[in-house]
C-alpha positions as CSV (number, residue, x, y, z in Angstrom):
1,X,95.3,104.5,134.1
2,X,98.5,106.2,134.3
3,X,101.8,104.1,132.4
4,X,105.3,104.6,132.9
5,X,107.3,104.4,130.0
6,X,110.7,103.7,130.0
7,X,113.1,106.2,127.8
8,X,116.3,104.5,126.8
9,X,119.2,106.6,124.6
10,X,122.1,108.4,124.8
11,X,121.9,110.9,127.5
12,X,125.4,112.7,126.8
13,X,125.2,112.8,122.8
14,X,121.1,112.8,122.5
15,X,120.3,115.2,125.5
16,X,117.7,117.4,123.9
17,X,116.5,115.3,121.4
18,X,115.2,112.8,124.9
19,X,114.1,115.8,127.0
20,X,112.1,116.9,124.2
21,X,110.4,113.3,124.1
22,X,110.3,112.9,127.6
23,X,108.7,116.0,128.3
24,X,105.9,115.1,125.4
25,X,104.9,111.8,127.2
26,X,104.7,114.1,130.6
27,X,102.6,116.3,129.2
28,X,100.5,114.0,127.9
29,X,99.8,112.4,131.5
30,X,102.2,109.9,131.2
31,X,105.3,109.0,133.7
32,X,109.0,108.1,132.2
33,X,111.7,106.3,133.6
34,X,115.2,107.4,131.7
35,X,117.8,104.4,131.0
36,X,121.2,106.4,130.4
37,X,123.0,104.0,128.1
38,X,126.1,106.3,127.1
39,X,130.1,105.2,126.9
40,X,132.4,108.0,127.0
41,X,130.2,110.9,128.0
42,X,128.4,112.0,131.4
43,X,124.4,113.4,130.9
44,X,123.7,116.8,131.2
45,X,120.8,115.9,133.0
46,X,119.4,113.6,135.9
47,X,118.3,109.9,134.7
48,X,116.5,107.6,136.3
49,X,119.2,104.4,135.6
50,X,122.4,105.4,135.3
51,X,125.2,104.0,132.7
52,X,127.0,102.5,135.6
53,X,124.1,100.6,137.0
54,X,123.1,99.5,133.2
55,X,127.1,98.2,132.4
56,X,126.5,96.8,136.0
57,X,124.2,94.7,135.1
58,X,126.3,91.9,133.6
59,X,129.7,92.6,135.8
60,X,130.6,95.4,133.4
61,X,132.1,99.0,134.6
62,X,132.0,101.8,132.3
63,X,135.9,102.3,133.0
64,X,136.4,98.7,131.4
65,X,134.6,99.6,128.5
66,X,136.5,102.5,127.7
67,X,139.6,100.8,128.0
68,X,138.5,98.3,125.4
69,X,139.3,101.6,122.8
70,X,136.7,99.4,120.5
71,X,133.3,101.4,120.2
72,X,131.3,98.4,118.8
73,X,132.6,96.0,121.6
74,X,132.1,98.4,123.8
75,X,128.8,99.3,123.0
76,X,127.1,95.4,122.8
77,X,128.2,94.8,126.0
78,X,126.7,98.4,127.1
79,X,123.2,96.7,125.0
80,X,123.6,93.4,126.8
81,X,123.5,95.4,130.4
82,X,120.5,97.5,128.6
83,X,118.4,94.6,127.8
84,X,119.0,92.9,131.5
85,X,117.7,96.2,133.1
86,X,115.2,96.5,130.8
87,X,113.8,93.5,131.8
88,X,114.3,93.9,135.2
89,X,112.4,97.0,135.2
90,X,109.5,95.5,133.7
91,X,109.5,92.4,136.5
92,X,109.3,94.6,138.9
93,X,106.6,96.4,137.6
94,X,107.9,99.5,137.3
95,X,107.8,100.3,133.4
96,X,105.1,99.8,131.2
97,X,106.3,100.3,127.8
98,X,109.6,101.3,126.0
99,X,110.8,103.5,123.4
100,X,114.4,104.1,122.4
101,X,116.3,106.7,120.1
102,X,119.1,105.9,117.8
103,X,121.2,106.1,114.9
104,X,122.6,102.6,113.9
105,X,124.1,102.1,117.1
106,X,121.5,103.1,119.5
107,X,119.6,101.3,117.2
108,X,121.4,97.8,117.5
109,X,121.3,98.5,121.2
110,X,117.4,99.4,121.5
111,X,116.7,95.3,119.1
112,X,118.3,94.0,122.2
113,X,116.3,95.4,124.6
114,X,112.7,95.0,122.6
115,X,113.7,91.4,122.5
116,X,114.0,90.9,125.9
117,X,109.9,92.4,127.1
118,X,107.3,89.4,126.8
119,X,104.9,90.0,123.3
120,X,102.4,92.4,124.0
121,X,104.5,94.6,125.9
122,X,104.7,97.8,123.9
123,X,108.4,97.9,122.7
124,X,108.8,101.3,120.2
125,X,112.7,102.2,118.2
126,X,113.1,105.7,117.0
127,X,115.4,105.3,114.6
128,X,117.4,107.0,111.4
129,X,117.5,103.1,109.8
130,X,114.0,102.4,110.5
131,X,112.9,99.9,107.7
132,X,116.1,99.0,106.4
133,X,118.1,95.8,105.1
134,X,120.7,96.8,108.0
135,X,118.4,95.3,110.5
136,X,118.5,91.3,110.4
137,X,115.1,89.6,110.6
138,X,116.3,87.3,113.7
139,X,117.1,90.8,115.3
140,X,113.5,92.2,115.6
141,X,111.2,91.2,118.4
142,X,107.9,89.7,117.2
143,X,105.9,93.0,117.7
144,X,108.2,95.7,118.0
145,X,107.5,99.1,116.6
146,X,109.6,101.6,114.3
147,X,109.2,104.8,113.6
148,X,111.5,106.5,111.4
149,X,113.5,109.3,112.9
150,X,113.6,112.1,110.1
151,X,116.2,114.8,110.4
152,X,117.4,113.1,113.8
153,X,120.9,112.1,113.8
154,X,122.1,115.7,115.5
155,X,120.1,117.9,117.1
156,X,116.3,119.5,117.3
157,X,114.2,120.4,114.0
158,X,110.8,120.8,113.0
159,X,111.0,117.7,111.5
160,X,112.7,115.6,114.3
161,X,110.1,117.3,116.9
162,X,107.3,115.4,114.5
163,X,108.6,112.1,114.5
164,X,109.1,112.7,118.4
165,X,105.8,113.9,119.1
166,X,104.4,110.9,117.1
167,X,106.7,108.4,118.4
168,X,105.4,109.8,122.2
169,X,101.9,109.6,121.3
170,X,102.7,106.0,120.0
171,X,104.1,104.3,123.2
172,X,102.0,106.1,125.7
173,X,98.8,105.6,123.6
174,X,99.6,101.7,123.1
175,X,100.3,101.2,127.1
176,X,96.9,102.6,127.6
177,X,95.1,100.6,125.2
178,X,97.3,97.3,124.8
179,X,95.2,94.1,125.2
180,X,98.3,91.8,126.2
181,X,97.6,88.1,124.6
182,X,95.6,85.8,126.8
183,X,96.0,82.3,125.6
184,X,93.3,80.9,127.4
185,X,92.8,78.7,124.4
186,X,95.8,76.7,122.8
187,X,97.5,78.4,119.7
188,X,97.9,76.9,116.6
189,X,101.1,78.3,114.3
190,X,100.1,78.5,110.9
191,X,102.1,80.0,108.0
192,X,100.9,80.8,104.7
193,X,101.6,83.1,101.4
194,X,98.8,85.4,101.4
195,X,95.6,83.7,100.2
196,X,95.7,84.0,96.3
197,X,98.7,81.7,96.4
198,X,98.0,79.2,99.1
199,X,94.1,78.9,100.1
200,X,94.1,76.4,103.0
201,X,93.7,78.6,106.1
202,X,90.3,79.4,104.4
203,X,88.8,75.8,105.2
204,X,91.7,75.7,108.1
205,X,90.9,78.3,110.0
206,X,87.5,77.8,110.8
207,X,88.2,73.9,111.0
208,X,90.5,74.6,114.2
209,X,88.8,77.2,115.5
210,X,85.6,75.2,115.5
211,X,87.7,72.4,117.4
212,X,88.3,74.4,120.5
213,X,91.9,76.6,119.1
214,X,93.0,80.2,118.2
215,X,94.8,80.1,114.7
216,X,97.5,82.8,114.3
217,X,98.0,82.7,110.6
218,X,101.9,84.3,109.9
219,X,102.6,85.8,106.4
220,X,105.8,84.7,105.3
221,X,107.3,87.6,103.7
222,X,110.5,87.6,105.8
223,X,108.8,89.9,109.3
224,X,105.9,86.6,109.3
225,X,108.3,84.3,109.4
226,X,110.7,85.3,111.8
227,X,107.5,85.9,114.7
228,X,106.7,82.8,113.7
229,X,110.0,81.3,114.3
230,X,110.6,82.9,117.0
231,X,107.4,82.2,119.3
232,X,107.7,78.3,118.0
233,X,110.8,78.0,119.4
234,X,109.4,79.3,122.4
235,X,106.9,76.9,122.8
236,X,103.9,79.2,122.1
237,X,102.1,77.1,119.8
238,X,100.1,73.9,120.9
239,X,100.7,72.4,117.5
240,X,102.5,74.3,114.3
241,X,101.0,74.0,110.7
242,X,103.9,75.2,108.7
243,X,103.0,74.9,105.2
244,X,104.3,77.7,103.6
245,X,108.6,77.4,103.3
246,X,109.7,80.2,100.4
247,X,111.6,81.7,103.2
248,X,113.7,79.2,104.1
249,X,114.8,79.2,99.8
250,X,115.1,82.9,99.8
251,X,118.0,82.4,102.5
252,X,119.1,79.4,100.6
253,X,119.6,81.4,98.0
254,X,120.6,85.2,99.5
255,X,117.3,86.9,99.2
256,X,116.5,89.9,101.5
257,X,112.9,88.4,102.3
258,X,114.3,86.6,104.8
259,X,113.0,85.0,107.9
260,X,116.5,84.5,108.9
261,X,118.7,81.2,108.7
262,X,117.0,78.9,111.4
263,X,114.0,79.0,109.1
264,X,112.1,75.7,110.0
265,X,114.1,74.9,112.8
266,X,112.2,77.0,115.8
267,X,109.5,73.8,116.3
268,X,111.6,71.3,116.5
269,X,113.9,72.8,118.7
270,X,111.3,73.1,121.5
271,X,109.9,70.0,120.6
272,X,106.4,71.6,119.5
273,X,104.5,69.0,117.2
274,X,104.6,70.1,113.7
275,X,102.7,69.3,110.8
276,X,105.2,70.5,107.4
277,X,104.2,71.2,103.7
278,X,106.3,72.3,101.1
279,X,103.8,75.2,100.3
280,X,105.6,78.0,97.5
281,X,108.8,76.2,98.0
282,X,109.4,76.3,94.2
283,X,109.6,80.0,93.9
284,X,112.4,82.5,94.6
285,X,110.9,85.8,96.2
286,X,113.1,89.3,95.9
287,X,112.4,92.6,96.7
288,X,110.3,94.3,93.8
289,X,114.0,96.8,93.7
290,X,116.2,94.3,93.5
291,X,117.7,93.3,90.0
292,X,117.1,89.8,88.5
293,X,120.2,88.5,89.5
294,X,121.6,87.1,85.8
295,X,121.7,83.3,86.7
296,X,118.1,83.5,86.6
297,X,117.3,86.2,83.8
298,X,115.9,83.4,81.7
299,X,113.6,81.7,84.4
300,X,109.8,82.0,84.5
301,X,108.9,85.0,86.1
302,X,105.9,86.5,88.1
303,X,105.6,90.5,89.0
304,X,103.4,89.8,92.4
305,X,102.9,93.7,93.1
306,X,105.9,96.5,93.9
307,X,107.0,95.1,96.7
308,X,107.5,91.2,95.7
309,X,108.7,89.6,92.4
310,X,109.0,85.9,91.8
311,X,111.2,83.5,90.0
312,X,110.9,80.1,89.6
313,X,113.6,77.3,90.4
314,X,114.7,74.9,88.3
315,X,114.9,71.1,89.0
316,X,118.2,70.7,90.1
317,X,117.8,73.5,92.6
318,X,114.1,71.8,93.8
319,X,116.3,69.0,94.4
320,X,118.5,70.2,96.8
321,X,115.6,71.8,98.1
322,X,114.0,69.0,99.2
323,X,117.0,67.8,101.2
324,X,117.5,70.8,102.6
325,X,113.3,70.7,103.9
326,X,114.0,66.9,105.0
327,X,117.7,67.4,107.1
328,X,115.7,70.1,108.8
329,X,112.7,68.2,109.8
330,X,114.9,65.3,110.6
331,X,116.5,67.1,113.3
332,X,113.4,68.3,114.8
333,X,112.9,66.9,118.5
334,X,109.2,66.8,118.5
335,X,106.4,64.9,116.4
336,X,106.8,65.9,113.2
337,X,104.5,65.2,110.4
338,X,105.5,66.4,106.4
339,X,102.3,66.3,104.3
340,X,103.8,66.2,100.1
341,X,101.1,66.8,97.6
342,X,102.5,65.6,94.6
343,X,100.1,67.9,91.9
344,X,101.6,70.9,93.3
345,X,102.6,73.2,95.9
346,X,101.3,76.5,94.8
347,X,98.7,78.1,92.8
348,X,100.8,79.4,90.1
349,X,102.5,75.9,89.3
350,X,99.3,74.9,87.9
351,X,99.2,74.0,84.7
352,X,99.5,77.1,82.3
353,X,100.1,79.5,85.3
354,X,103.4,81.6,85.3
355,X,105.6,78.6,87.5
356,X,104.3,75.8,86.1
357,X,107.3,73.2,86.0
358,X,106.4,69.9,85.7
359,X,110.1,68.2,85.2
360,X,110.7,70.5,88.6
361,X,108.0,68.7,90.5
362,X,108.7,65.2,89.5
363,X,111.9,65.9,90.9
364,X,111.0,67.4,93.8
365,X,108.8,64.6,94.6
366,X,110.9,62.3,94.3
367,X,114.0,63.8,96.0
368,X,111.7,64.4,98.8
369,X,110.8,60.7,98.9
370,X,114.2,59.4,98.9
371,X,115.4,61.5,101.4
372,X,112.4,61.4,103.8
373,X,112.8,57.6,104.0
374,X,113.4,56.1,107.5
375,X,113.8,59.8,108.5
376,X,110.8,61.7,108.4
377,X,107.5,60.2,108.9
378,X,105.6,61.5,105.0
379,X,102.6,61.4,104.2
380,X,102.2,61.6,100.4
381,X,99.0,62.7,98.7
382,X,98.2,62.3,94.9
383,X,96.9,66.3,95.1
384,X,97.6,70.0,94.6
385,X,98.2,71.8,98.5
386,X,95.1,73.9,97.2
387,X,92.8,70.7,96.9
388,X,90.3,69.8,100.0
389,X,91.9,66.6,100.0
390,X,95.2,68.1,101.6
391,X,93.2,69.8,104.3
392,X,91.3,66.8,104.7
393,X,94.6,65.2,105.6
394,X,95.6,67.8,107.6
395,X,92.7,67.6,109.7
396,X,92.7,63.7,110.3
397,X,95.9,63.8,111.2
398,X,95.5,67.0,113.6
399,X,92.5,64.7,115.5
400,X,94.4,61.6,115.6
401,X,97.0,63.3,117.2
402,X,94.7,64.9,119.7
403,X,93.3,61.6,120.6
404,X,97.0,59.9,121.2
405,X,97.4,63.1,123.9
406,X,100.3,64.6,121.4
407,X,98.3,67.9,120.9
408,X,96.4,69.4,124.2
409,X,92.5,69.1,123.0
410,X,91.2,72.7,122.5
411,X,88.1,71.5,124.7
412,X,89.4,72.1,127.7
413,X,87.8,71.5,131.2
């Protein structure tokens, strides 16, 4: 039962700070393998990969990247050699986990390296920016884990020992007890907005489940939607149900609940057959602190919770909305499938709810169908998303594209 984690940071700046954490995941009957990843300075103690072997690692020497006199350059090429060993280090079988220490630098360097262990391998950043806007959605691996690194940007403290002890108990704890993902059954992608706002994973879920497949139902609050991205365009998902697409408009329009820019592009990069709905498409989501921003202070508006506040588009925007959904699917590589019901998209643009907009839908619909023509195969249905009759759609085309052989049966042999 014992796991080797492997301890990446700063050995010549962030000395005692990694002792102290290496020493807690000793004691604690773990073993630790320490990944120097330090520019100018030499560590004050040994390490298990040096600097040298981790610049190395993609034809870099440490005298090079000094030479450069640019920290930042430097430093991303010293994370691109990081991420190679790191990955190395867990083909060989010789690491079990990670965790890494940082400030915003050690942190940029430590996204790098999570992203490059398979999902399921337990990937923890200490960090001083844990949970901030700094750190891009398309940056984080699908499952990585932050801690945030109180009073730790120089030097031991009570507090810094308690995010350390935690963060050791984390990584060492989660090797022990991971259950890695076994896909013996094919995955089907879906997306949705909670279940107050969109309700068809309820009938979905047990529909799919019942024909043979595991549903993985991603939240697309910004984190959802990147995981979800990210493992579609890596061919995870026998078949993706995307029907939930405010993310892609909150980067249309500079939101920070972001899924990143290649929103609805990860399926149909890999080819992955996707069925598309324009679920909450109609609504701008910002971050309960952020201010109204004046262009839309006189929109309908919905206060979700603390976190997530709502505005509605009008119908020029759901135009070029539309479009924007259509030249996406249009460049998609795989069978793709975009599902339009034309009563609505979302529970509150129902008649007398908060984003009720019926001049926006009309032209929504109809920019949708004028664009999707000859490009996108559409399927449009005289219902609201949260009707039976747009699961019932769903699910008929979901079987007629296991019969053709397009989506691997979920009985398998």
């Amino acid at each position: 039962m014992t796991k080797t984690i492997l301890v990446i940071g700063t050995f010549d700046t962030k000395a005692e700070e990694l002792d102290y954490l290496i020493k807690r995941i000793r004691n604690q009957g773990g073993n630790v393998v320490a990944m120097d990843v330090s520019v100018l300075g030499d560590p004050s103690q040994p390490v298990d990969v040096t600097k040298h072997e981790v610049a190395g690692a993609v034809g870099e020497t440490i005298e090079v990247l000094i030479a450069l006199g640019e920290e930042g350059e430097a430093f991303e090429r010293m994370s691109a050699g990081a991420a190679v060993m790191t990955r190395r280090l867990f083909d060989e079988g010789k690491v079990d986990g990670m965790i890494a220490l940082g400030g915003s630098m050690g942190t940029d360097l430590a996204l790098d390296c999570a992203q490059a262990l398979p999902i399921g391998v337990p990937k923890y950043i200490v960090s001083t920016v844990a949970g901030s806007p700094l750190i891009a959605a398309e940056r984080m691996a699908v499952d990585v884990q932050f801690i945030l690194w109180a009073g730790g940007l120089y030097g031991l403290n009570p507090l810094c020992r308690s995010s350390l002890s935690q963060a050791a108990g984390a990584v060492l704890g989660a090797a022990l007890s991971v259950e890695p993902p076994r896909f013996d059954r094919p995955v089907i992608g879906m997306t949705s907005l909670g279940s107050s706002c969109l309700k068809y994973m309820k009938r979905l879920h047990p529909a799919l489940t019942a024909r043979g497949y595991d549903v993985a139902v991603f939240h697309t609050t910004g984190m959802g939607g990147m995981a979800f991205e990210r493992l579609a365009a890596e061919g995870a998902f026998a078949c993706v149900m995307d029907f939930s697409l405010q993310e892609l408009v909150n980067v249309l329009h500079g939101s920070v609940v972001s899924a990143g820019a290649d929103r609805l592009s990860g399926a149909g990069l890999s080819g992955t057959p996707q069925m598309v709905a324009p679920g909450a498409s109609d609504i701008l989501d910002l971050a309960g602190w952020q201010e109204i921003p004046a262009r839309f202070s006189e929109r309908p508006f919905h206060q979700h919770n603390r976190l997530i506040k709502n505005i509605a588009f009008n119908a020029e925007e759901r135009t070029a909305i539309a479009r924007e959904i259509v030249d996406r699917l249009a460049a998609a590589k795989g069978p793709t499938q975009y599902f339009l019901p034309r009563k609505g998209i979302e529970e509150w643009d129902k008649p007398g709810a908060p984003a009720h907009d019926a001049e926006g839908l009309s032209a929504f619909v109809a920019a949708t169908e004028a664009a999707a023509a000859g490009r996108v195969s559409l399927t449009a249905l005289d219902c609201h998303i949260n009707d039976d009759t747009f699961c019932n759609a769903v699910l008929e085309q979901f079987d007629t594209w296991v019969a053709e052989g397009i989506v691997t049966s979920g009985k398998l042999s």
